[in-house]
N, CA, C and O atoms as a Tripos MOL2 file, in Angstrom:
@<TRIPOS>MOLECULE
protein
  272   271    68     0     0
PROTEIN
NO_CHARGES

@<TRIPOS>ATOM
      1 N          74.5330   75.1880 -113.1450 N.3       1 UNK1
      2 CA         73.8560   76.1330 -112.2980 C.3       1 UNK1
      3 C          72.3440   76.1350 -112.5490 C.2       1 UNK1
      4 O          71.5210   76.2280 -111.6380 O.2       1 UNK1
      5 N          72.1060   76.0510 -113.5560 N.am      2 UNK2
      6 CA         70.3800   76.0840 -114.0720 C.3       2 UNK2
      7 C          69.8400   74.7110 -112.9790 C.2       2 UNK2
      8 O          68.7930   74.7650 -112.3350 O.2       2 UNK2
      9 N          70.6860   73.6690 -112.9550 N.am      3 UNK3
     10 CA         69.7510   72.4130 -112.4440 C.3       3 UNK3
     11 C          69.6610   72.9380 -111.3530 C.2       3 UNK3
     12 O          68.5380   72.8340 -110.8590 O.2       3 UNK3
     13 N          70.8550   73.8040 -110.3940 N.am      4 UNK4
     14 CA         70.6380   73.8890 -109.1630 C.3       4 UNK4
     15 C          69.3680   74.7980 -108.8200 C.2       4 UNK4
     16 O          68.7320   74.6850 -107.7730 O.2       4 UNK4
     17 N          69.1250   75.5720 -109.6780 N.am      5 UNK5
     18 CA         68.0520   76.9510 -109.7070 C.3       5 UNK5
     19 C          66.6150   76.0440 -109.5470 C.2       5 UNK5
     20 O          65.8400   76.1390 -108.5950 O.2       5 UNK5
     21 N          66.4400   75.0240 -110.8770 N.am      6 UNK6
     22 CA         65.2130   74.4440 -111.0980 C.3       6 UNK6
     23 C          64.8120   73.3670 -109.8380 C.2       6 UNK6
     24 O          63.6530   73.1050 -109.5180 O.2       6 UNK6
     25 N          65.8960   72.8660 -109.2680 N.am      7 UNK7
     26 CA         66.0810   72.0990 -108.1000 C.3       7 UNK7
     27 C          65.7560   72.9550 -106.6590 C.2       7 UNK7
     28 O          65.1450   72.2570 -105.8490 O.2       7 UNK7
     29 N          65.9220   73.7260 -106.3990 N.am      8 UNK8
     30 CA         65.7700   74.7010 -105.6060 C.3       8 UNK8
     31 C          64.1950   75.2420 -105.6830 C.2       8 UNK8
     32 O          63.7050   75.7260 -104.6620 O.2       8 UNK8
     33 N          63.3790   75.1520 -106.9500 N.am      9 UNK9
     34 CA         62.0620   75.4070 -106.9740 C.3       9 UNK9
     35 C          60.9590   74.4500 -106.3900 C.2       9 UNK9
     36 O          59.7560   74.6520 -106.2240 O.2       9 UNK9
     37 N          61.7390   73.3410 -106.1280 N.am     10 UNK10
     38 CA         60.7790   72.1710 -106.0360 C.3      10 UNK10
     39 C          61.0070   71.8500 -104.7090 C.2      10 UNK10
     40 O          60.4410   70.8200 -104.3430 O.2      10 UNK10
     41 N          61.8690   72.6060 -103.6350 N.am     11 UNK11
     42 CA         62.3070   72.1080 -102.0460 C.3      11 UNK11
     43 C          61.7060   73.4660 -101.5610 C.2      11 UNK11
     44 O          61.7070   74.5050 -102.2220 O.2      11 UNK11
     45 N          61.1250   73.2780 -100.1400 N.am     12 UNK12
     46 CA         61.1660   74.0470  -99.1590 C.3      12 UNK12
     47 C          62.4310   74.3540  -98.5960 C.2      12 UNK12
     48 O          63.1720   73.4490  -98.2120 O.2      12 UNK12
     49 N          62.8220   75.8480  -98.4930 N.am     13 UNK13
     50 CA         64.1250   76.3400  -97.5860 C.3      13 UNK13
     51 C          64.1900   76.1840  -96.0310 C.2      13 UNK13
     52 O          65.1930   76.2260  -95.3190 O.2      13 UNK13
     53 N          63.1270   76.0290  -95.7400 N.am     14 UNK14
     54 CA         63.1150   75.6540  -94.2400 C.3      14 UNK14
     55 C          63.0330   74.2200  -93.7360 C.2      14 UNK14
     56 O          63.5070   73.9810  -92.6250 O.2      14 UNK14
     57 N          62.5270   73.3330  -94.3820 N.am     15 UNK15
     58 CA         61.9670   72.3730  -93.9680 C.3      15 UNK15
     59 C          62.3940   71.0110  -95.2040 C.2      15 UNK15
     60 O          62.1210   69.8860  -94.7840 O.2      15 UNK15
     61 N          62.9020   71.0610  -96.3650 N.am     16 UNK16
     62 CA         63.5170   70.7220  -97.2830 C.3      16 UNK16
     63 C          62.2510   69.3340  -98.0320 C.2      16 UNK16
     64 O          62.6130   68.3320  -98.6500 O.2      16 UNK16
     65 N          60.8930   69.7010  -97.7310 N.am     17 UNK17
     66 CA         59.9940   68.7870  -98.2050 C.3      17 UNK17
     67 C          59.9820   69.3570  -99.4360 C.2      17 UNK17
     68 O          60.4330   70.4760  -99.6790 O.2      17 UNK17
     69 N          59.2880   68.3460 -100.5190 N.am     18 UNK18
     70 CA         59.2300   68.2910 -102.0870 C.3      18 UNK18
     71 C          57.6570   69.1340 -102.0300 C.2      18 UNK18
     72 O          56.5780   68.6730 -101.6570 O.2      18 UNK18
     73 N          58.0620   70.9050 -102.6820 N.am     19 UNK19
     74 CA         56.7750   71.2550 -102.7890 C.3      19 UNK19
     75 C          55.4920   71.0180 -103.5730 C.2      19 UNK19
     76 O          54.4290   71.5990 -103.7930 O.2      19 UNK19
     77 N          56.2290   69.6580 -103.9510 N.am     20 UNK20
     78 CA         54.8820   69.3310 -104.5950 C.3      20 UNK20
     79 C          54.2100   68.3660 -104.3290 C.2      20 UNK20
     80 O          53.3960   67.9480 -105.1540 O.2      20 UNK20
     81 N          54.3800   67.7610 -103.0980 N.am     21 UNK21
     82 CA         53.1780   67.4340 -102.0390 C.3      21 UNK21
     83 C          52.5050   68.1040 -101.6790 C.2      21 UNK21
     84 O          52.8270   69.0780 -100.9970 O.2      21 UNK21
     85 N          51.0700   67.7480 -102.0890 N.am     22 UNK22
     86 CA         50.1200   69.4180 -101.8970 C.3      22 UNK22
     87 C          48.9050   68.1830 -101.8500 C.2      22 UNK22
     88 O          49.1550   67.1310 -102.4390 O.2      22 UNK22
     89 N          47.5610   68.3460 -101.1170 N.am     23 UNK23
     90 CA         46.4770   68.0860 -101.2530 C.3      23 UNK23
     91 C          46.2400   67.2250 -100.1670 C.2      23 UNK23
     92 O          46.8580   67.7230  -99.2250 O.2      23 UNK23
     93 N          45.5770   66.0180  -99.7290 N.am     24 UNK24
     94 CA         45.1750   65.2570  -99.1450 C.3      24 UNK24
     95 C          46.1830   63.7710  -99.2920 C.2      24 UNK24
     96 O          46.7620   63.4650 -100.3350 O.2      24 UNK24
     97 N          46.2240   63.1060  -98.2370 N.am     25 UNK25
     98 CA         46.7420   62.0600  -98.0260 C.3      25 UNK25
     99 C          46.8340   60.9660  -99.1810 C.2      25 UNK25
    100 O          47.7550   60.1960  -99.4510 O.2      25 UNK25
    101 N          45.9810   61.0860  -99.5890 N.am     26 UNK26
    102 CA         46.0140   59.6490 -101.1280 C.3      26 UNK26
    103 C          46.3030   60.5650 -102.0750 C.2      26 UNK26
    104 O          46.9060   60.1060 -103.0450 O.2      26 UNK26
    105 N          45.9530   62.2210 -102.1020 N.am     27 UNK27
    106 CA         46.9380   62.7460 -103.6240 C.3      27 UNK27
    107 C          48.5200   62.8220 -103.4460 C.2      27 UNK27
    108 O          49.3090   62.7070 -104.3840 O.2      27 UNK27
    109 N          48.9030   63.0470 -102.0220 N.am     28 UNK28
    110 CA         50.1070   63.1750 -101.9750 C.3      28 UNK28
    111 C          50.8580   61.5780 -102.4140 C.2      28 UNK28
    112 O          51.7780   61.5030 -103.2290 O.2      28 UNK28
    113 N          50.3070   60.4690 -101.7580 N.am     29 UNK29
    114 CA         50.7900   59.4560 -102.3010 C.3      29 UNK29
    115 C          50.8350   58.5640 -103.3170 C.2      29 UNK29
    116 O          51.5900   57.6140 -103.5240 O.2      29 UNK29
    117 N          49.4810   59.2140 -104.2110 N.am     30 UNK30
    118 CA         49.5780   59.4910 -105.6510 C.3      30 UNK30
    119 C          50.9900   60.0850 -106.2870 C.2      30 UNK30
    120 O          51.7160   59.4900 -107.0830 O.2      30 UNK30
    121 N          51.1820   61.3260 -105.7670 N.am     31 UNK31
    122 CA         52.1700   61.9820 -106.7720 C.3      31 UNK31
    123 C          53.3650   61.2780 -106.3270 C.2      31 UNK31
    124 O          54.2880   61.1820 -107.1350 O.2      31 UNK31
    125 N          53.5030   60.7150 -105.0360 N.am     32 UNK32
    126 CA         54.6950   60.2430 -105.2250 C.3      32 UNK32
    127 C          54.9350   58.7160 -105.7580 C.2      32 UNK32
    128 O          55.9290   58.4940 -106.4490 O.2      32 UNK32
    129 N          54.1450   57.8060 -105.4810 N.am     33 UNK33
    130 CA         54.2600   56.6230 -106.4260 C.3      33 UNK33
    131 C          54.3610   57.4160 -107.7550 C.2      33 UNK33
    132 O          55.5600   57.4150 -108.0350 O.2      33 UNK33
    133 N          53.7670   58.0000 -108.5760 N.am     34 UNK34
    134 CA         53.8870   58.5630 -109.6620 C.3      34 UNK34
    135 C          55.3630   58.8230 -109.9210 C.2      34 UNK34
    136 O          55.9670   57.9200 -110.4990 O.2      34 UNK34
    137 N          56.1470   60.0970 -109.5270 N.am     35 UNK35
    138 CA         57.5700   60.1550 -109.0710 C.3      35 UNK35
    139 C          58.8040   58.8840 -109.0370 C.2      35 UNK35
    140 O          59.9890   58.9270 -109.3680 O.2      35 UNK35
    141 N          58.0100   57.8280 -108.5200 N.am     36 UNK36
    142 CA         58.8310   56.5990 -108.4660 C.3      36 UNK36
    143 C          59.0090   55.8990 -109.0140 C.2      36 UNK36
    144 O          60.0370   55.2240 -109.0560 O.2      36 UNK36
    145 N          57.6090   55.7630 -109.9350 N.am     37 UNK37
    146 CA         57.3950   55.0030 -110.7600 C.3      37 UNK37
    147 C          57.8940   55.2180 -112.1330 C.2      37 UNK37
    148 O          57.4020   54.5460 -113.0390 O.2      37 UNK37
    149 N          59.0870   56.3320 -112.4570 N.am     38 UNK38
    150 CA         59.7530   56.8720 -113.4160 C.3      38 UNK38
    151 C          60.9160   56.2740 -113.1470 C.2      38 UNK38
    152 O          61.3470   56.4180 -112.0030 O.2      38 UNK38
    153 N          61.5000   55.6750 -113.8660 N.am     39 UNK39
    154 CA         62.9310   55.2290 -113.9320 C.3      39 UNK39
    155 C          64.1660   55.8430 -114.5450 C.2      39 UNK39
    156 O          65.2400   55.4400 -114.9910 O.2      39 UNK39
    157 N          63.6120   56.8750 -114.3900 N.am     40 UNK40
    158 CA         64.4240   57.7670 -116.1250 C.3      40 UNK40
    159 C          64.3500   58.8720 -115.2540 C.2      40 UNK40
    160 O          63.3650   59.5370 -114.9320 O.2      40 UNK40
    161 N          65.8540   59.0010 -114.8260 N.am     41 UNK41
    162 CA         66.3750   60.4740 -113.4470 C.3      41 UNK41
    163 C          65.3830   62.2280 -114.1070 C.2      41 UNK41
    164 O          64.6580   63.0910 -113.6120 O.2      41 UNK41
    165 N          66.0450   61.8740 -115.5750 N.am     42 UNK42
    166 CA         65.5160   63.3130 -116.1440 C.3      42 UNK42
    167 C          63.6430   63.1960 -116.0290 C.2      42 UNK42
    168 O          63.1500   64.0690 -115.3150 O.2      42 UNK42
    169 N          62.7200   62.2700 -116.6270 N.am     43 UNK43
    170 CA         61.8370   62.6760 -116.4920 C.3      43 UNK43
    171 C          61.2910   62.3240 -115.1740 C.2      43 UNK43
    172 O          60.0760   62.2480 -114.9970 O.2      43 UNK43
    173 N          62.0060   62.1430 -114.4000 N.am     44 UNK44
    174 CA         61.3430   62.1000 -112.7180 C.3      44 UNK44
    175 C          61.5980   63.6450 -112.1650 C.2      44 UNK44
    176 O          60.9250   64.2310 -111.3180 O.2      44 UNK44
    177 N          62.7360   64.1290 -112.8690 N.am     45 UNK45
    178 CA         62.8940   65.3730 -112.2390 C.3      45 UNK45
    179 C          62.2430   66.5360 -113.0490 C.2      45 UNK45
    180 O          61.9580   67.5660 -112.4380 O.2      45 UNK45
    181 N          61.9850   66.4380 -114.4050 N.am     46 UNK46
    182 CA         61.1450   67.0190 -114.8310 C.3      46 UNK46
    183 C          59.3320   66.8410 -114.3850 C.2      46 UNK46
    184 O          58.5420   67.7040 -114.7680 O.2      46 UNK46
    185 N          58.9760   65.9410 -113.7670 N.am     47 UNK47
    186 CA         57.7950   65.4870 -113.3160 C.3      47 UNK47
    187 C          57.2700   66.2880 -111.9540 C.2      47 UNK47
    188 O          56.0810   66.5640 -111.7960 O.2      47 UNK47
    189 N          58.2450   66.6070 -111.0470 N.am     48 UNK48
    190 CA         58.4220   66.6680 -109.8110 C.3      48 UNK48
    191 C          58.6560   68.2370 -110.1820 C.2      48 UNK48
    192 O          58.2910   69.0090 -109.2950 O.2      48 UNK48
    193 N          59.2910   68.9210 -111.5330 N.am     49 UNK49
    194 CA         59.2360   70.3870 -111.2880 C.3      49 UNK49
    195 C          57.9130   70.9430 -112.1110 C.2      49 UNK49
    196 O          57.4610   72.0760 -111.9480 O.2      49 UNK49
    197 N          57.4140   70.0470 -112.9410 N.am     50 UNK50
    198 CA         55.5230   70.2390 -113.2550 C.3      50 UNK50
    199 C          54.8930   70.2170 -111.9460 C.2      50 UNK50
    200 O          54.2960   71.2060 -111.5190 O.2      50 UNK50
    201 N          55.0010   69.1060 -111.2720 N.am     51 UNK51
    202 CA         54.0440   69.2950 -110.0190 C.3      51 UNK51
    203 C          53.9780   70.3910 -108.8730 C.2      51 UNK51
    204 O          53.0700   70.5330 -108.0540 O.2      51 UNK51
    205 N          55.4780   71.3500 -109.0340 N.am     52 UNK52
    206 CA         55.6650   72.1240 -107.8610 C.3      52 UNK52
    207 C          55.8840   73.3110 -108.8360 C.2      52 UNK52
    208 O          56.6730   74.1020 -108.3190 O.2      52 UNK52
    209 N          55.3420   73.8470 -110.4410 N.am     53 UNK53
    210 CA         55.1570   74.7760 -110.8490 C.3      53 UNK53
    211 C          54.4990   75.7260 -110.3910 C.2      53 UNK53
    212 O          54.9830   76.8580 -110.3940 O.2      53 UNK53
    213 N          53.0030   75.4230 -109.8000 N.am     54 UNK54
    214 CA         52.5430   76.3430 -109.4190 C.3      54 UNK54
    215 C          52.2150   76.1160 -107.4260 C.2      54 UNK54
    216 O          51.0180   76.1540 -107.1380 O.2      54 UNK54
    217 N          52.8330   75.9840 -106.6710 N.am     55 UNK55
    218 CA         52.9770   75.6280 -105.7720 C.3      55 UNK55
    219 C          54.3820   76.5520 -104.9160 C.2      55 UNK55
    220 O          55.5540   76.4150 -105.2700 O.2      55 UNK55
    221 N          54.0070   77.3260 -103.9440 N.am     56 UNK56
    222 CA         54.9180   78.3220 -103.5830 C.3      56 UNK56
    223 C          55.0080   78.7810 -102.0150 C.2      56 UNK56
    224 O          55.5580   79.7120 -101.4280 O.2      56 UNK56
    225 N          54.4050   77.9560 -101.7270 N.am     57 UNK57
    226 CA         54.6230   77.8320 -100.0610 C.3      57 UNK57
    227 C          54.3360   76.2860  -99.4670 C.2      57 UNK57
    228 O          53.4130   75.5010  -99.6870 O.2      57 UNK57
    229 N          55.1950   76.2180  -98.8570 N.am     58 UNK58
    230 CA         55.1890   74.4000  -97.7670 C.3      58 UNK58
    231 C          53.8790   75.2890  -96.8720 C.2      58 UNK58
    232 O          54.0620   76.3380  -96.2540 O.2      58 UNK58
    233 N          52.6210   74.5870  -96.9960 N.am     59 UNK59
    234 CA         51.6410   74.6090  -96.3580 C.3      59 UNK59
    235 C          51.1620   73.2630  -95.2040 C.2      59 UNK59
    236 O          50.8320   72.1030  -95.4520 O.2      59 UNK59
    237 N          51.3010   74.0480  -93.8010 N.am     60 UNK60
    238 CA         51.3610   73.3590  -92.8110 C.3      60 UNK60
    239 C          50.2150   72.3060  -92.6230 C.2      60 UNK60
    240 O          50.2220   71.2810  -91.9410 O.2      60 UNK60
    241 N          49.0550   72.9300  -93.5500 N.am     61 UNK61
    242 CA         48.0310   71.8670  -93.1850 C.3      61 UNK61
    243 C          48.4400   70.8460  -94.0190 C.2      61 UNK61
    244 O          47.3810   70.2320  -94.1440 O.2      61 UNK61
    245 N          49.0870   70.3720  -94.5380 N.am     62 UNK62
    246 CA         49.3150   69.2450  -95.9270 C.3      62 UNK62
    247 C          50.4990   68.9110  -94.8090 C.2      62 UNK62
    248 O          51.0820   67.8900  -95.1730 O.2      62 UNK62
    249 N          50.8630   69.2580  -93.9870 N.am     63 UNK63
    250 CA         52.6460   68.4430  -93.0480 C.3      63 UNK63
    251 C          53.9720   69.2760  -93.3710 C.2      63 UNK63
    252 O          55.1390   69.0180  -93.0750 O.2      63 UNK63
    253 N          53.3990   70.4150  -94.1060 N.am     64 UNK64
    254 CA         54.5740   71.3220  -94.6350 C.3      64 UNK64
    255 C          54.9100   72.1100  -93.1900 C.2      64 UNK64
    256 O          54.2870   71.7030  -92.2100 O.2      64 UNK64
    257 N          55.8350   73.1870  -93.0050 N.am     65 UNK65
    258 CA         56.2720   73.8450  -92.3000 C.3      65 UNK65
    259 C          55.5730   75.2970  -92.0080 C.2      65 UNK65
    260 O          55.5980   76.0300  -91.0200 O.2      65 UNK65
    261 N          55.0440   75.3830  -93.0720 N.am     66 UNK66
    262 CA         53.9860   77.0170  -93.5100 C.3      66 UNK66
    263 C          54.9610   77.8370  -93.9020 C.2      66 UNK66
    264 O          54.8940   78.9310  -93.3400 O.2      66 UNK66
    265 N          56.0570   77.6900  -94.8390 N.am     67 UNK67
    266 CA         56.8490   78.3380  -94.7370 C.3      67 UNK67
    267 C          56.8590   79.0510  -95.9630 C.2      67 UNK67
    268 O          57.3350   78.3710  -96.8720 O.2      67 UNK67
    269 N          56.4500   80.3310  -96.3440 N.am     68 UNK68
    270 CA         56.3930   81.0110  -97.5420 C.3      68 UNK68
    271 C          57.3990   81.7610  -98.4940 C.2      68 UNK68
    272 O          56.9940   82.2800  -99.5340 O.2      68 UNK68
@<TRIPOS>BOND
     1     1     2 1
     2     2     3 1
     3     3     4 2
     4     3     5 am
     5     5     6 1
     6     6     7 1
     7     7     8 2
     8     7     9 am
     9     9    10 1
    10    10    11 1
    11    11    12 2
    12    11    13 am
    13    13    14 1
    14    14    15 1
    15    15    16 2
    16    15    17 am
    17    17    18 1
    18    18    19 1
    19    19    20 2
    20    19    21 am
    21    21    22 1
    22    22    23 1
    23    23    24 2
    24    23    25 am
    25    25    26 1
    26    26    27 1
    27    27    28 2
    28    27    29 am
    29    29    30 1
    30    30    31 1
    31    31    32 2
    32    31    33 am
    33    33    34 1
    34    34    35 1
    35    35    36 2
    36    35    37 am
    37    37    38 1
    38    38    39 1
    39    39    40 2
    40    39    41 am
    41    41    42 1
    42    42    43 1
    43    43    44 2
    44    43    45 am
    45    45    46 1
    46    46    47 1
    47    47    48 2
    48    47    49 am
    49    49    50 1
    50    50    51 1
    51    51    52 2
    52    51    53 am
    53    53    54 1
    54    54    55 1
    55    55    56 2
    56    55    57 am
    57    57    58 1
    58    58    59 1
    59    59    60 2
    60    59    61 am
    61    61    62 1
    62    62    63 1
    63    63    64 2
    64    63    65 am
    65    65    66 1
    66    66    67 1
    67    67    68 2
    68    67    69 am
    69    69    70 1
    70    70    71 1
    71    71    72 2
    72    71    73 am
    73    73    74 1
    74    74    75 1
    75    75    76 2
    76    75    77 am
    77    77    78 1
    78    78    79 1
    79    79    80 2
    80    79    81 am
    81    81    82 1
    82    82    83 1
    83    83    84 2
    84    83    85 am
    85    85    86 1
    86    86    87 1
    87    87    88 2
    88    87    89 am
    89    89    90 1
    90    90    91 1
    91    91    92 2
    92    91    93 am
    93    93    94 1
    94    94    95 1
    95    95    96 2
    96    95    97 am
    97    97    98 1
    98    98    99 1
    99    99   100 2
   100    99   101 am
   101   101   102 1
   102   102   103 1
   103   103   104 2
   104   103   105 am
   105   105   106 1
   106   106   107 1
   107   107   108 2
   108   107   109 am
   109   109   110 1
   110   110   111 1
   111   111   112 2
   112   111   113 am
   113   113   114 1
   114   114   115 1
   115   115   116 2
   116   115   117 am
   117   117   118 1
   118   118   119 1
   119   119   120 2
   120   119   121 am
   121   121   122 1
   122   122   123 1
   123   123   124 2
   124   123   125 am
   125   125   126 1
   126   126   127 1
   127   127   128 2
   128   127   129 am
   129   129   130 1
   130   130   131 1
   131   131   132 2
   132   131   133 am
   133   133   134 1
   134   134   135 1
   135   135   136 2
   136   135   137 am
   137   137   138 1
   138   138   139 1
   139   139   140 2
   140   139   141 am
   141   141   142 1
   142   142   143 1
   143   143   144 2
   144   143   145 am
   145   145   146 1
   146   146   147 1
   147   147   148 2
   148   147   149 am
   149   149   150 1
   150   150   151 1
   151   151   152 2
   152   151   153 am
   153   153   154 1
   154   154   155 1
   155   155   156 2
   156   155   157 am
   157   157   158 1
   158   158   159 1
   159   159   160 2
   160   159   161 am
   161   161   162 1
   162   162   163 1
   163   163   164 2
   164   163   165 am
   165   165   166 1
   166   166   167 1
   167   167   168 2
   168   167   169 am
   169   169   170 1
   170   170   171 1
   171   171   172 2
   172   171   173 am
   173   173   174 1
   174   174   175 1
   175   175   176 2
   176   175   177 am
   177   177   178 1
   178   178   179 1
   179   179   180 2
   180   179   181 am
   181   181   182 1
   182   182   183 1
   183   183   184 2
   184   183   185 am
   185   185   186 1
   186   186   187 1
   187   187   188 2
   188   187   189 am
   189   189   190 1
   190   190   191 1
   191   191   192 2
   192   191   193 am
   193   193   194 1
   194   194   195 1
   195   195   196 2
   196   195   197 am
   197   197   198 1
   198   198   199 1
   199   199   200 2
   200   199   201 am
   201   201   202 1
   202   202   203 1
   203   203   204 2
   204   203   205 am
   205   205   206 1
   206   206   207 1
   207   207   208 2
   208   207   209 am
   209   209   210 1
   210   210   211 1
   211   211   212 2
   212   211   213 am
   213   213   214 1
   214   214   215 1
   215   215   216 2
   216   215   217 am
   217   217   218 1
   218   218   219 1
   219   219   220 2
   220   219   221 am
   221   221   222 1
   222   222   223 1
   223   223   224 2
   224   223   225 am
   225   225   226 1
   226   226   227 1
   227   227   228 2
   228   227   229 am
   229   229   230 1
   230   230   231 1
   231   231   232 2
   232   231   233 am
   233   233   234 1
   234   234   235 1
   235   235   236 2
   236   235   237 am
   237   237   238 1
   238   238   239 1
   239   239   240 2
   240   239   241 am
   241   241   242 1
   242   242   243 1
   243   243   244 2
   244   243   245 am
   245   245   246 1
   246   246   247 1
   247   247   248 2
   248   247   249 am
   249   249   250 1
   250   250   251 1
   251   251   252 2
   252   251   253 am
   253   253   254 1
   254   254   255 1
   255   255   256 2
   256   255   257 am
   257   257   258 1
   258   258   259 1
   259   259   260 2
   260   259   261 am
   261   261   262 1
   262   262   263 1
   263   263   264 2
   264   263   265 am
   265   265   266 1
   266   266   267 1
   267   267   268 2
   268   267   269 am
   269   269   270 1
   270   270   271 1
   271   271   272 2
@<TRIPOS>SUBSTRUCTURE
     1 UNK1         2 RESIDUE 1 A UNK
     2 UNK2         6 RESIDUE 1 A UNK
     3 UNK3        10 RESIDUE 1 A UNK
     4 UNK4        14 RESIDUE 1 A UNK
     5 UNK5        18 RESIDUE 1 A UNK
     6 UNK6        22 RESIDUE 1 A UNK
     7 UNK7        26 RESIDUE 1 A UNK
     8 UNK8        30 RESIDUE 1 A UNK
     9 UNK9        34 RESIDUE 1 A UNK
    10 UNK10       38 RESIDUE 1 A UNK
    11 UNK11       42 RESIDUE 1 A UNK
    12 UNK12       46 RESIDUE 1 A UNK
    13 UNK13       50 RESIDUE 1 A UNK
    14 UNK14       54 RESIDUE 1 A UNK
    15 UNK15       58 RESIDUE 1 A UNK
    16 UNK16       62 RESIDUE 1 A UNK
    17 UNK17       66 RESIDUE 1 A UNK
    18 UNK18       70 RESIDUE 1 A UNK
    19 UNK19       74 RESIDUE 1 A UNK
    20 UNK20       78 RESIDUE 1 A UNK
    21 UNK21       82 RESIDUE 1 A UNK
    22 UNK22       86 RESIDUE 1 A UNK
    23 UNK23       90 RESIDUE 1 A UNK
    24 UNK24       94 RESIDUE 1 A UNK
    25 UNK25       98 RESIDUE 1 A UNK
    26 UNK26      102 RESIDUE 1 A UNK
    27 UNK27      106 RESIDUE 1 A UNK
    28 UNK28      110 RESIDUE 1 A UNK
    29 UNK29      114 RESIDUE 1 A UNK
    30 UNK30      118 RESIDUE 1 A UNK
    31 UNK31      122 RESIDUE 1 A UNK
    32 UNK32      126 RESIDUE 1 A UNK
    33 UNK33      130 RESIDUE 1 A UNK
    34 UNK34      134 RESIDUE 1 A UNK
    35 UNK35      138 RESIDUE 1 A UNK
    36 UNK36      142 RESIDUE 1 A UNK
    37 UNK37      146 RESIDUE 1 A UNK
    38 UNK38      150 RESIDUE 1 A UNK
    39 UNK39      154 RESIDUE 1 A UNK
    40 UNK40      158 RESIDUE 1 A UNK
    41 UNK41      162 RESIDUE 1 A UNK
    42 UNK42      166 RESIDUE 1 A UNK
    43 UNK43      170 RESIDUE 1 A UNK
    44 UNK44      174 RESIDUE 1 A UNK
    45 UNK45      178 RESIDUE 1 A UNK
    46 UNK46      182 RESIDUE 1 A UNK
    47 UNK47      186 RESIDUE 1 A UNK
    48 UNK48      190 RESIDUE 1 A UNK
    49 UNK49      194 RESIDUE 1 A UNK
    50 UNK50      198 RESIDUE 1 A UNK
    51 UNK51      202 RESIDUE 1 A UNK
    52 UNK52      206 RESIDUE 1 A UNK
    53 UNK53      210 RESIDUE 1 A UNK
    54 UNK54      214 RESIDUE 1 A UNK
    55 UNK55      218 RESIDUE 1 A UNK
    56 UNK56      222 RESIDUE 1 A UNK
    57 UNK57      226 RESIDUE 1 A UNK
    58 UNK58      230 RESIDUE 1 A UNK
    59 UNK59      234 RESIDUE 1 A UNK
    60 UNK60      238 RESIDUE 1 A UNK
    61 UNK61      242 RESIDUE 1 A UNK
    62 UNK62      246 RESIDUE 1 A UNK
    63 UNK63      250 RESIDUE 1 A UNK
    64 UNK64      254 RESIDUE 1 A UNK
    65 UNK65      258 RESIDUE 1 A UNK
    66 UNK66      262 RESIDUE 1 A UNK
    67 UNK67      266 RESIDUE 1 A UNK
    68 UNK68      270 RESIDUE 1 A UNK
């Protein structure tokens, strides 16, 4: 149950994008080559819930939904 909780922090409920795409076009594809470039399930998913720690709404100007 905890993974599902910590998993659930890092998705939009409306729109199911990774909230931690945040910034401009080359940071977003920064963080995700970054993301990919982990081969190791746990620290990709620990990586991906650092990046969407402080991040709490899919913001429409970044391609999110605006969904708070």
């Amino acid at each position: 149950m905890k993974f599902v909780t910590k998993f659930l922090k890092c998705v939009c409920f409306n729109c199911s994008r990774l909230l931690s795409m945040k910034g401009d076009e080359l940071q977003r594809f920064t963080e995700k080559e970054q993301l990919m470039k982990l081969k190791n399930a746990n620290a990709r998913f620990k990586k991906a819930l650092d990046l969407a720690a402080d991040v709490h709404e899919c913001k429409s100007e970044f391609g999110g939904c605006g969904y708070k």
